[in-house]
N, C-alpha and C positions, 0 to 999 in steps of 0.2 A: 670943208674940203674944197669947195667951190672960191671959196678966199686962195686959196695957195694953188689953184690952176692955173698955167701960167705958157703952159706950151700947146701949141693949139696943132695940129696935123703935118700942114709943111714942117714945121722943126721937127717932130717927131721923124720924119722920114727924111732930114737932112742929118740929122744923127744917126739915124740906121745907115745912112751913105758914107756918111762920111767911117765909120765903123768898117762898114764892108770893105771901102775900099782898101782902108787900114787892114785889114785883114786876107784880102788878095794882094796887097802889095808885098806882103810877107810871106803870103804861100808862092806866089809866083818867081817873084825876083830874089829873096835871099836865097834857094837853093842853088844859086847858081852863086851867087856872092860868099856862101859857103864854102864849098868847093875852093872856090878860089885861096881861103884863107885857111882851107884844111880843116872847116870844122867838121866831123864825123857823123854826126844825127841831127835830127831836130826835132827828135821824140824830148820831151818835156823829160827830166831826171835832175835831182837835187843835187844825185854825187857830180854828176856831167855837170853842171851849174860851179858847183862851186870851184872843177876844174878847170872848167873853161877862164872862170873870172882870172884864175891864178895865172892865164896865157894872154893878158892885155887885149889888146882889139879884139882877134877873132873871139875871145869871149863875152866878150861885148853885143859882139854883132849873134851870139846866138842868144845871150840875154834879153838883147831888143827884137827880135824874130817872137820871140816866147811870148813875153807883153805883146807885140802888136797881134799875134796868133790868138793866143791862151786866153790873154787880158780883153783888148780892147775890142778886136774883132768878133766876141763874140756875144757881142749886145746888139747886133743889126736883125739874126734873125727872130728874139722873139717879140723887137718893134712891127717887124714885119709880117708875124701873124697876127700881131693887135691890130695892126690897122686891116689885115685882110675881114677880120668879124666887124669891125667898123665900116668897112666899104660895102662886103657884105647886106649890110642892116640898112645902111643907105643910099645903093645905089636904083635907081629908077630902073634899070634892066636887067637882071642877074645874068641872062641870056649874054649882053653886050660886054657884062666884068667879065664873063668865062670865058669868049672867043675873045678877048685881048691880053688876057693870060695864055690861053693856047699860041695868038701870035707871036707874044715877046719870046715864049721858052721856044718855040721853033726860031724864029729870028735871033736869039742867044744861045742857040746849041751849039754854031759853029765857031764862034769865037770863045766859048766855055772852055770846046776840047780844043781847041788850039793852045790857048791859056794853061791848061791844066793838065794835058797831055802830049801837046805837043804835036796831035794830028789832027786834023779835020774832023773825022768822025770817030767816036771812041763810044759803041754800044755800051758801056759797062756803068755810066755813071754820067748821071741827067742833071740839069741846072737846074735851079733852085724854083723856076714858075712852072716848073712841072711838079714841084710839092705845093705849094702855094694851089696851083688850080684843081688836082685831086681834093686840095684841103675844099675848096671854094663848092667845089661839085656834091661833098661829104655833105656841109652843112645846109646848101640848098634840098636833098634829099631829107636830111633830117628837119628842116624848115617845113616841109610838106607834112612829113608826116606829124608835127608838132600840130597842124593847120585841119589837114584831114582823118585822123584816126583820133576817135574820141577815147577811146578803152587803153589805159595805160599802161596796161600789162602787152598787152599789142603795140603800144607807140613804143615802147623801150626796146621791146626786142629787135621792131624793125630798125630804132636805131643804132641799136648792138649791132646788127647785121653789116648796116652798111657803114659805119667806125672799121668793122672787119675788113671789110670790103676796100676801101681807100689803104686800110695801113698796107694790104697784103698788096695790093696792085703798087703803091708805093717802095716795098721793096724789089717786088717783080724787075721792076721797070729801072730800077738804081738811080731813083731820086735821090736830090741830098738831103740827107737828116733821113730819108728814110722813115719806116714807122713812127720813129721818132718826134719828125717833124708833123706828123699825122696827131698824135697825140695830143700835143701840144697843140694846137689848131683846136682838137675836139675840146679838151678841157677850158680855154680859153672862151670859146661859141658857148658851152654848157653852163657858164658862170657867165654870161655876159651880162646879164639882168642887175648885176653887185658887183659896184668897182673894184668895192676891196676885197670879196669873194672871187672875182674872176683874176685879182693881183696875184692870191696865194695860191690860186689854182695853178696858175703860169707860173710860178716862182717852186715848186713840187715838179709840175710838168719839166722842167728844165734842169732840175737838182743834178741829171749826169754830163749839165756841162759848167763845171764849178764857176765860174763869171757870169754866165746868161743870165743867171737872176738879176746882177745890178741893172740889166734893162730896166728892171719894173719901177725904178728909184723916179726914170724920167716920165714910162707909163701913168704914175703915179701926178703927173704934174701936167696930164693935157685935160686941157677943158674942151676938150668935146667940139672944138671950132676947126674949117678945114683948113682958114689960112689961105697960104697964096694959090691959085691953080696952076700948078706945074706939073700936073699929071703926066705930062707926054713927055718932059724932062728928066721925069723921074725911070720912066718906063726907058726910055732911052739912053740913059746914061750905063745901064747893066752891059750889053753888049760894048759898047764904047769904050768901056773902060775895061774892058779885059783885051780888047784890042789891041788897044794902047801898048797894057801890060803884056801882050803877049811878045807883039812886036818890039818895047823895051830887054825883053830874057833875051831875042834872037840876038842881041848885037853885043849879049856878056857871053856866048858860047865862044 
């Protein structure tokens, strides 16, 4: 396995970027480039598909929304709870990964709903480091008890509990992915001991979003190395770039 490892942390997470971005460039900006051209939905449908193709451009333009949505965009989030059990497992302060998850999703909340709803503040649906930090706060909790309660039948339930406990506050609160993205987090942390046990566990966890699993093609090919330090790059590029994108929609209304 260790012969064919080949991607080491930065790539891992310049591929989750470069995805995501792919991904909100097609939630954000084609709704509006739609419209322009008349296309009517951009729920995913075969008959719509092969009507649209039959109407030249504009069906183009919802065939490439679809890929950049459906396809490509959505291999970023479940790089991005691998690496969260990676940082996780080796970060020197869990204390220090939490409050700087807590500060990106506040520091990204206000360009998210700008982005994505077009106001300031939009209660109803949270950016995505506020699943990520639930996720992060979950496994620290089950870190403990894996640490401090010797009786197994005690260590599972309390980790049942607080699994509970994260997805329900997850959907409370209208993170993205929601329980979902809770899930997927736990089973990933639960399997992390076995690469290829924690692949299929991710690749199941993800099964209701038909692409996600080809994440695990490139999961599959990091050796364990972190690569360049761009942390702060990385952390910063989320807001930045829905900015961007937000400010790009204002000038096609």
């Amino acid at each position: 396995m260790q012969k064919y490892s080949r991607i080491n942390g930065s790539t891992l997470k310049l591929i989750a970027l470069i995805s995501m971005l792919t991904d909100h460039t097609a939630a954000v900006i084609f709704p509006y480039l739609m419209i322009k051209y008349e296309v009517y939905t951009i729920d995913f449908s075969m008959d719509y598909a092969s009507m649209a193709l039959s109407q030249g451009g504009a069906g183009w333009l919802y065939i490439l929304y679809q890929i950049m949505r459906r396809g490509i965009g959505r291999l970023a989030f479940p790089i991005y709870c691998f690496l969260l059990i990676e940082g996780f497992e080796r970060t020197h302060s869990r204390a220090k990964y939490a409050f700087r998850l807590f500060l990106f999703a506040l520091i990204s909340e206000v360009p998210f709903d700008l982005a994505f709803h077009g106001q300031r503040v939009y209660l109803y649906y949270q950016n995505v480091f506020f699943t990520l930090l639930l996720g992060l706060l979950m496994m620290w909790a089950m870190k403990e008890l894996e640490e401090r309660v010797s009786i197994p039948v005690l260590r599972w339930a309390g980790m049942g509990a607080v699994f509970l406990a994260a997805a329900f506050a997850a959907e409370k609160i209208y993170c993205d992915y929601g329980a979902n993205g809770i899930i997927a987090i736990a089973f990933l942390y639960l399997f992390r001991k076995n690469k290829w046990h924690q692949i299929i566990a991710g690749i199941l966890a993800f099964l209701w979003e038909i692409t996600a699993p080809l994440a695990f093609l490139f999961i599959g090919f990091y050796n364990g190395e972190r690569g360049l330090r761009l942390k702060y790059v990385f952390y910063l590029f989320y807001p930045l770039h829905l900015l961007i994108l937000y400010y790009i929609s204002t000038m096609l209304i």
